[in-house]
mmCIF file as gemmi writes it, N, C-alpha and C atoms, coordinates in Angstrom:
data_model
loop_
_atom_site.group_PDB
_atom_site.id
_atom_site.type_symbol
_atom_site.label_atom_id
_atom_site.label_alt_id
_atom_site.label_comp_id
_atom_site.label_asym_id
_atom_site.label_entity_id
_atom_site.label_seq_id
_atom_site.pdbx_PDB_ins_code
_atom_site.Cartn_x
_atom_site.Cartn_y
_atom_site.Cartn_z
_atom_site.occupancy
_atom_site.B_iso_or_equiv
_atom_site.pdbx_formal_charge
_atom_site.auth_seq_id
_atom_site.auth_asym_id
_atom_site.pdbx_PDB_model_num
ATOM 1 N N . UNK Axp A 1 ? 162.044 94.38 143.586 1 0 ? 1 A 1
ATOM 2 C CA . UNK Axp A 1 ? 161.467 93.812 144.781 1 0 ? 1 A 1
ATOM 3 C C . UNK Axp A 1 ? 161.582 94.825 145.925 1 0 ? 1 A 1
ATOM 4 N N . UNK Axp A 2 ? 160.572 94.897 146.682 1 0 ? 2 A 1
ATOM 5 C CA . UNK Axp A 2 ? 160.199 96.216 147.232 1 0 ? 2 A 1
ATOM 6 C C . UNK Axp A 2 ? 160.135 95.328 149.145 1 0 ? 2 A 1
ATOM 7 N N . UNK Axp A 3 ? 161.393 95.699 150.166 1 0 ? 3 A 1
ATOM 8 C CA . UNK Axp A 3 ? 161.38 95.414 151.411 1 0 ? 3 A 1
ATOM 9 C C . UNK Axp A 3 ? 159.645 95.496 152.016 1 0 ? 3 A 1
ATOM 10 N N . UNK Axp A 4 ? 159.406 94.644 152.871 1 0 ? 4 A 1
ATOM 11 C CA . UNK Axp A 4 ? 158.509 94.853 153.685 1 0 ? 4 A 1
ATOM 12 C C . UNK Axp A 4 ? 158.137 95.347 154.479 1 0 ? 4 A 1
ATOM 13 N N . UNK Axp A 5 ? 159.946 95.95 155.221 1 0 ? 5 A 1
ATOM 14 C CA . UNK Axp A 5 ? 159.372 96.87 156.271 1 0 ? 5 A 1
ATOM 15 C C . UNK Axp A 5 ? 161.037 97.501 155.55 1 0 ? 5 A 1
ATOM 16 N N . UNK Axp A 6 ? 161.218 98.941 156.159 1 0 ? 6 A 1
ATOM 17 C CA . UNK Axp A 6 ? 162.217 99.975 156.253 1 0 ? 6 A 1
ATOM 18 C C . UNK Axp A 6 ? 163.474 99.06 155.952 1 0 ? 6 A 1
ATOM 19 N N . UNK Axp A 7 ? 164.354 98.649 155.563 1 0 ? 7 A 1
ATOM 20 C CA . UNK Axp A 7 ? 165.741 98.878 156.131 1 0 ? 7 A 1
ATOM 21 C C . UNK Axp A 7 ? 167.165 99.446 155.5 1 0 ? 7 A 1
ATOM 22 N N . UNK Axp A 8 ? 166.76 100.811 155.591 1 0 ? 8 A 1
ATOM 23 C CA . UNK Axp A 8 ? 168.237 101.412 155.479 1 0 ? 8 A 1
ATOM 24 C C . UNK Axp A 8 ? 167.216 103.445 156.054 1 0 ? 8 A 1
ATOM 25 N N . UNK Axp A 9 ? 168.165 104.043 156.273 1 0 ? 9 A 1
ATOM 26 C CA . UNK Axp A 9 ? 167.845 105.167 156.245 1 0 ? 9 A 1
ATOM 27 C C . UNK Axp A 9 ? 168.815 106.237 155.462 1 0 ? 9 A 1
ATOM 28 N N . UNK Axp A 10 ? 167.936 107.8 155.192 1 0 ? 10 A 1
ATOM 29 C CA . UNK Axp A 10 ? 168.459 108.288 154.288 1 0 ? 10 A 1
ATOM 30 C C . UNK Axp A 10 ? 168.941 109.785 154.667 1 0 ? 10 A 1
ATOM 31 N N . UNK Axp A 11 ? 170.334 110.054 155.075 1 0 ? 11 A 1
ATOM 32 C CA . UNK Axp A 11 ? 170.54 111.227 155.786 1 0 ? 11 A 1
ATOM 33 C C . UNK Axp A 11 ? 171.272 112.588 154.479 1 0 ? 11 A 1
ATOM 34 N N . UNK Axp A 12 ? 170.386 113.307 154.359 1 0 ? 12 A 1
ATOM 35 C CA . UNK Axp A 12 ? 170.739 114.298 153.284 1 0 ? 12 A 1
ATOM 36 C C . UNK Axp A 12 ? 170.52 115.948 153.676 1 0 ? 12 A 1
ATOM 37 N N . UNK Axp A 13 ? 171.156 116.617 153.699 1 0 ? 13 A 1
ATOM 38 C CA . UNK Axp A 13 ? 171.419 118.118 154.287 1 0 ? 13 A 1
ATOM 39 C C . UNK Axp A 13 ? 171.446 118.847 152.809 1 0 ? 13 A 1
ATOM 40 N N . UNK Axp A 14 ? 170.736 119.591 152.192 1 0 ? 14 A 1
ATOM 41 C CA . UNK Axp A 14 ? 171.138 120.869 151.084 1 0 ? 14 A 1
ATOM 42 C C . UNK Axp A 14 ? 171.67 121.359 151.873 1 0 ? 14 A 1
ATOM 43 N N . UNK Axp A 15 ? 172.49 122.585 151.075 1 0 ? 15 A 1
ATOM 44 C CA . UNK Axp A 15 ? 173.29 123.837 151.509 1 0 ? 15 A 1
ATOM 45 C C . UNK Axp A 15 ? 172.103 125.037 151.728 1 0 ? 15 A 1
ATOM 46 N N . UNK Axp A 16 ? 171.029 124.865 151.437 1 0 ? 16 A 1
ATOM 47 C CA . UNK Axp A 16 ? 170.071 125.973 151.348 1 0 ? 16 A 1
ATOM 48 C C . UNK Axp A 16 ? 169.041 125.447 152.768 1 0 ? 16 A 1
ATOM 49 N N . UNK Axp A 17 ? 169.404 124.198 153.263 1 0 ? 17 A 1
ATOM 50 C CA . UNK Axp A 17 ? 168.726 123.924 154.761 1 0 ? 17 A 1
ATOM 51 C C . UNK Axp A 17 ? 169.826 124.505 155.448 1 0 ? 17 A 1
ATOM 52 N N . UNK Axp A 18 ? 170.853 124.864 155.336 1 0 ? 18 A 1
ATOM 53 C CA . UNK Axp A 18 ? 171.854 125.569 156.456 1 0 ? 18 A 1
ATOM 54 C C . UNK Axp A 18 ? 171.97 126.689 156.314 1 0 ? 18 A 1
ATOM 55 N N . UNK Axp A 19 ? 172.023 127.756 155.27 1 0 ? 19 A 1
ATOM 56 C CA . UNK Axp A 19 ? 171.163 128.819 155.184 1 0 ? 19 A 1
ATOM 57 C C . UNK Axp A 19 ? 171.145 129.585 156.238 1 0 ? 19 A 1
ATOM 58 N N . UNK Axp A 20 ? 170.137 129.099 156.512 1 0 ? 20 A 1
ATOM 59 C CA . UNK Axp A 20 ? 168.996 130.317 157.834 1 0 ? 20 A 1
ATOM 60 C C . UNK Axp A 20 ? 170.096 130.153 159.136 1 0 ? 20 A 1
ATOM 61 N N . UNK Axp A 21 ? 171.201 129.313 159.501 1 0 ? 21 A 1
ATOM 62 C CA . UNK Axp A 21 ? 171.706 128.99 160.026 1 0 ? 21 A 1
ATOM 63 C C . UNK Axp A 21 ? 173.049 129.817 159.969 1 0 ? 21 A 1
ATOM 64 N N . UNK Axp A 22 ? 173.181 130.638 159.066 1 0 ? 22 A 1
ATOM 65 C CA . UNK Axp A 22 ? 174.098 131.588 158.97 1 0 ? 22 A 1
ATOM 66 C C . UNK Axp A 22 ? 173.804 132.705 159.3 1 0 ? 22 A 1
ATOM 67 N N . UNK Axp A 23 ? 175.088 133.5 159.476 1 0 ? 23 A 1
ATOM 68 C CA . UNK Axp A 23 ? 174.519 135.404 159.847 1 0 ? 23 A 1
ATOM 69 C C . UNK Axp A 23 ? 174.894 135.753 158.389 1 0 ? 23 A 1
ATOM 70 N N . UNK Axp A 24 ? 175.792 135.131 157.578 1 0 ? 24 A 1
ATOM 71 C CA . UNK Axp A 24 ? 175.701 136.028 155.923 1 0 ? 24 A 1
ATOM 72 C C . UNK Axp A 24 ? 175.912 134.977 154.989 1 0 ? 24 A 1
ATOM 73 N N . UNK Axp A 25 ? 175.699 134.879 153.762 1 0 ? 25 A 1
ATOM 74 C CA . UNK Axp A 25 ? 175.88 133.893 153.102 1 0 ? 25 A 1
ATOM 75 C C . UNK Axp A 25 ? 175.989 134.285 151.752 1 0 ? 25 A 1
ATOM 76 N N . UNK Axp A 26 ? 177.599 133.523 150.936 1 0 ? 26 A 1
ATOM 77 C CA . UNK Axp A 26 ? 177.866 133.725 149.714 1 0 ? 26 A 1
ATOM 78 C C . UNK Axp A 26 ? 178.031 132.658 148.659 1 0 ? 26 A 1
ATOM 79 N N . UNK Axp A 27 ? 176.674 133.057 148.183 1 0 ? 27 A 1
ATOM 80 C CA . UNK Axp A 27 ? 176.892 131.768 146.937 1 0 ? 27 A 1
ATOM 81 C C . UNK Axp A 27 ? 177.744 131.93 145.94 1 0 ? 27 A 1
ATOM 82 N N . UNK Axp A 28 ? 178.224 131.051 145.124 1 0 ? 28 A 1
ATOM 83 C CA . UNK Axp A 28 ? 179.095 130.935 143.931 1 0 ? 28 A 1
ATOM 84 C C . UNK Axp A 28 ? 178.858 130.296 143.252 1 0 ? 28 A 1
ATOM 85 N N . UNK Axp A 29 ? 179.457 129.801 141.71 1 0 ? 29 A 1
ATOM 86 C CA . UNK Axp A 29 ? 179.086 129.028 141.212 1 0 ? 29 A 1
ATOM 87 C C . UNK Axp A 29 ? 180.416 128.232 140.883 1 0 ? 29 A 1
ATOM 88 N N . UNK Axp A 30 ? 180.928 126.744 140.449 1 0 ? 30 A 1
ATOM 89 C CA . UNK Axp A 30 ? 181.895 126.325 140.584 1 0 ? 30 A 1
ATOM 90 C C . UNK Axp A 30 ? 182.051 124.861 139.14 1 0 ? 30 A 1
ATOM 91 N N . UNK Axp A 31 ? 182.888 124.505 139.028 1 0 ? 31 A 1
ATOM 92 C CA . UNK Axp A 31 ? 182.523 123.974 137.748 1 0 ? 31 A 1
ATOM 93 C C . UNK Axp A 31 ? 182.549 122.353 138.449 1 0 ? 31 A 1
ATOM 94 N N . UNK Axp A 32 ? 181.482 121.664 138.154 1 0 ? 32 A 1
ATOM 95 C CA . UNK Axp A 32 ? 180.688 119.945 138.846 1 0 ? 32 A 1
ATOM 96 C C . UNK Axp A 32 ? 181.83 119.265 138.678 1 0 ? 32 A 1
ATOM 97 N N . UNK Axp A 33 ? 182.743 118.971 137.637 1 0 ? 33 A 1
ATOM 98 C CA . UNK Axp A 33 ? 183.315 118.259 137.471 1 0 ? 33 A 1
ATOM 99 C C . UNK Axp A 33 ? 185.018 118.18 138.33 1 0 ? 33 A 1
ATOM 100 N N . UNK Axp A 34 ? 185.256 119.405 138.609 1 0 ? 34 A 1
ATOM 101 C CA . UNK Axp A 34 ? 186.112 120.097 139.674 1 0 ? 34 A 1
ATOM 102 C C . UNK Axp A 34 ? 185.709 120.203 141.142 1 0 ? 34 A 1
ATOM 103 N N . UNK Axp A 35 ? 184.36 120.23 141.9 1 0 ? 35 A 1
ATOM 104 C CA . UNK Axp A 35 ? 184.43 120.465 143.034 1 0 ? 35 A 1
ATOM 105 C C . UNK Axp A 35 ? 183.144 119.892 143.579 1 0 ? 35 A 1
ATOM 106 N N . UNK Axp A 36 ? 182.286 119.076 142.523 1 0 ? 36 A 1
ATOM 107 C CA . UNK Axp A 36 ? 181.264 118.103 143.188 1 0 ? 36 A 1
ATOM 108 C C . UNK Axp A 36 ? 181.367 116.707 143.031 1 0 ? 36 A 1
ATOM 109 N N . UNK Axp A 37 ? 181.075 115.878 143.734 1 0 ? 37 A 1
ATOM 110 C CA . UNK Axp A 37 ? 181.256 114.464 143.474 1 0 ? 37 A 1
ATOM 111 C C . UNK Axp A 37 ? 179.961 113.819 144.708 1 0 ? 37 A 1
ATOM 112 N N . UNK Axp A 38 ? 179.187 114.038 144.302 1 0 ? 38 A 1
ATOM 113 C CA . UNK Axp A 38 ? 178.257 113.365 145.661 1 0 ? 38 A 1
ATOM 114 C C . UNK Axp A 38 ? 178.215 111.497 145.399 1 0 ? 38 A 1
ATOM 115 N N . UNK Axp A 39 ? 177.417 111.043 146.503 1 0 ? 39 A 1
ATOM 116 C CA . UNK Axp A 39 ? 177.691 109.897 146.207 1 0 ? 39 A 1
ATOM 117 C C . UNK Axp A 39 ? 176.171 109.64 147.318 1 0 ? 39 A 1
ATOM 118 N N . UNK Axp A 40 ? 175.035 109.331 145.855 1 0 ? 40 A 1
ATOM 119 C CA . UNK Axp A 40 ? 173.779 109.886 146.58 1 0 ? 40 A 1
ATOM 120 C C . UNK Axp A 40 ? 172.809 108.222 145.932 1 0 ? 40 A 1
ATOM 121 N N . UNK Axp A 41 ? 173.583 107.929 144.958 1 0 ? 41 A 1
ATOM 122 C CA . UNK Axp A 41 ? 172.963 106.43 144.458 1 0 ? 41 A 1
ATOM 123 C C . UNK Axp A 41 ? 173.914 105.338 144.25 1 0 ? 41 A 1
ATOM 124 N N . UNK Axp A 42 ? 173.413 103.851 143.757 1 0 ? 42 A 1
ATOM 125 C CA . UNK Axp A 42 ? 173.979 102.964 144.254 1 0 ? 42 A 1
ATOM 126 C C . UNK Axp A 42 ? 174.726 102.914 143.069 1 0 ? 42 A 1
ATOM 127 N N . UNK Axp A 43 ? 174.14 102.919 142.016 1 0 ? 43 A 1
ATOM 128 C CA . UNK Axp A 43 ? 174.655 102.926 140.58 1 0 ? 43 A 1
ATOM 129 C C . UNK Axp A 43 ? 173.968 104.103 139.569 1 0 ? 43 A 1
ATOM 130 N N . UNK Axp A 44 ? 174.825 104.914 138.279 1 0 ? 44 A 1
ATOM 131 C CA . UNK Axp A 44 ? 174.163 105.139 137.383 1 0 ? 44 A 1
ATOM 132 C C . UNK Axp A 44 ? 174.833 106.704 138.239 1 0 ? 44 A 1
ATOM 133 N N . UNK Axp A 45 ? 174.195 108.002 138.015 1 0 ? 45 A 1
ATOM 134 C CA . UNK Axp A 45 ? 174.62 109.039 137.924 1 0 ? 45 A 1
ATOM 135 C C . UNK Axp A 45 ? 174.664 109.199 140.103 1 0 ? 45 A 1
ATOM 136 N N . UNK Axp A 46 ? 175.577 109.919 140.019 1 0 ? 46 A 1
ATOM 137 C CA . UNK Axp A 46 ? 176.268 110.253 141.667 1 0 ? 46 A 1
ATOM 138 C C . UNK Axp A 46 ? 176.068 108.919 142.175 1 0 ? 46 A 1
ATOM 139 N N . UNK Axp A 47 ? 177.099 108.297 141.878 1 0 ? 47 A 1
ATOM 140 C CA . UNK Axp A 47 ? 177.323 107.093 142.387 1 0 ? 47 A 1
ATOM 141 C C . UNK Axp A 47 ? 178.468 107.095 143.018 1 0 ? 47 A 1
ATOM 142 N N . UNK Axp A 48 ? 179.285 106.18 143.696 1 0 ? 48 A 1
ATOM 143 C CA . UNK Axp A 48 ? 180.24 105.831 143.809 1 0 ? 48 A 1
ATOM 144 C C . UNK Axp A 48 ? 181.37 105.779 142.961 1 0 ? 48 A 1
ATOM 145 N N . UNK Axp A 49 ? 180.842 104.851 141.364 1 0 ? 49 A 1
ATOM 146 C CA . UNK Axp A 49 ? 182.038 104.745 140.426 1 0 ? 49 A 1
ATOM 147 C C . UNK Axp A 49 ? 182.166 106.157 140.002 1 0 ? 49 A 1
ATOM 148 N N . UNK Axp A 50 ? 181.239 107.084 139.466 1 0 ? 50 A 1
ATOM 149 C CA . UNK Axp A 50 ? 181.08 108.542 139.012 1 0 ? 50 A 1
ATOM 150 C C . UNK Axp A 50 ? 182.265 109.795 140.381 1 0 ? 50 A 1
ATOM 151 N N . UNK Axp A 51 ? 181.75 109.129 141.523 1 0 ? 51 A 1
ATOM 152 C CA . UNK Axp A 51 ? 182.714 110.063 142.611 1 0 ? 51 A 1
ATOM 153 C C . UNK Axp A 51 ? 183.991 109.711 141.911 1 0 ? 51 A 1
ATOM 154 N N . UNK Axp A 52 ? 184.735 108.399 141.906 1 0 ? 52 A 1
ATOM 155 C CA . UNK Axp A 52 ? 185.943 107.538 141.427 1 0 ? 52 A 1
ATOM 156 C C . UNK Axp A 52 ? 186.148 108.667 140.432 1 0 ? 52 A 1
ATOM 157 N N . UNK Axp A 53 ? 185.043 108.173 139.451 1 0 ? 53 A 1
ATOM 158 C CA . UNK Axp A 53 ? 185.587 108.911 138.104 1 0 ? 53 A 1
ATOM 159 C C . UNK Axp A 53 ? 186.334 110.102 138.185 1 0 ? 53 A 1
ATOM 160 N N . UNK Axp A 54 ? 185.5 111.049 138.553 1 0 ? 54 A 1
ATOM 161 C CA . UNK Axp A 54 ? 185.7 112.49 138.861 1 0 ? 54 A 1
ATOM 162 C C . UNK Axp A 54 ? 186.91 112.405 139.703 1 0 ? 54 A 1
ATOM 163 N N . UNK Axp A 55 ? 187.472 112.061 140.693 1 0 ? 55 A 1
ATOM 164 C CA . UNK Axp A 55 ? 188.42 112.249 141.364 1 0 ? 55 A 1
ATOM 165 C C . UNK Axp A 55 ? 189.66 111.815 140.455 1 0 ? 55 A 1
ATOM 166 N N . UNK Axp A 56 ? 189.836 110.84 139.943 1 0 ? 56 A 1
ATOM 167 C CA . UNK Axp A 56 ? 190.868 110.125 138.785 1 0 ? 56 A 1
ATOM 168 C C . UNK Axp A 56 ? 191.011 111.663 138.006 1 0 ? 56 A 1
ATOM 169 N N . UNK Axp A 57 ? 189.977 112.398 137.531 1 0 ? 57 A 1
ATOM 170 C CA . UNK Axp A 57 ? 190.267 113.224 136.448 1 0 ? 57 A 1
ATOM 171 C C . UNK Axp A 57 ? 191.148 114.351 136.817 1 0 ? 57 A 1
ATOM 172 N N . UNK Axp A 58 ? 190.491 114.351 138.29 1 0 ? 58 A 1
ATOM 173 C CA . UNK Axp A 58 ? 190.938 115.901 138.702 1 0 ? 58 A 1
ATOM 174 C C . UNK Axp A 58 ? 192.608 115.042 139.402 1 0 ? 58 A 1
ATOM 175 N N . UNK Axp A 59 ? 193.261 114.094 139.356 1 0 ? 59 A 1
ATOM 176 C CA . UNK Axp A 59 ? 194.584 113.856 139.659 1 0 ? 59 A 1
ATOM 177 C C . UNK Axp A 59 ? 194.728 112.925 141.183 1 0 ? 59 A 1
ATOM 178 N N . UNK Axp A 60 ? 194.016 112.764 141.892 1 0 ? 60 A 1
ATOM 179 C CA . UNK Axp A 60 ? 193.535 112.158 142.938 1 0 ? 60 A 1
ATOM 180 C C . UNK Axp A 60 ? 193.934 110.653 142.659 1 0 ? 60 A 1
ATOM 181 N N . UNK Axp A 61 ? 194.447 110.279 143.481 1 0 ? 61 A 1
ATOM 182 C CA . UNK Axp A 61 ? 194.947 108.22 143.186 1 0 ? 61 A 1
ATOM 183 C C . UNK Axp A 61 ? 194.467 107.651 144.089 1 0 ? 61 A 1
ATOM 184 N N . UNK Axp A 62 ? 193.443 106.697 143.835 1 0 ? 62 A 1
ATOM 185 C CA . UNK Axp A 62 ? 192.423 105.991 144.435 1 0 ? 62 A 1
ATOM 186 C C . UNK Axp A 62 ? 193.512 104.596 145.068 1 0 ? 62 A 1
């Protein structure tokens, strides 16, 4: 079921929109399960329970 009008909004920044916003910039690469956890959907992959997850693994007590 699809709202009729707007209600929620959606605030999202890449690292590659901040970029140009630097005087030098060093990418890396880092392993997802160690140092990403976004929390970008409601359920199902980068969710909330998935952030949980990931943090439990890496030693973190919720």
């Amino acid at each position: 079921m699809s709202p009729e009008e707007p209600n929620a909004y959606k605030f999202e920044t890449l690292a590659l929109d901040m970029m140009k916003l630097q005087d030098d910039c060093l990418a890396y690469e880092v392993d997802r399960n160690k140092e990403f956890a976004p929390v970008k959907n409601k359920t199902c992959v980068d969710s909330v329970d998935t952030a949980r997850k990931l943090l439990r693994l890496n030693g973190v007590e919720l």
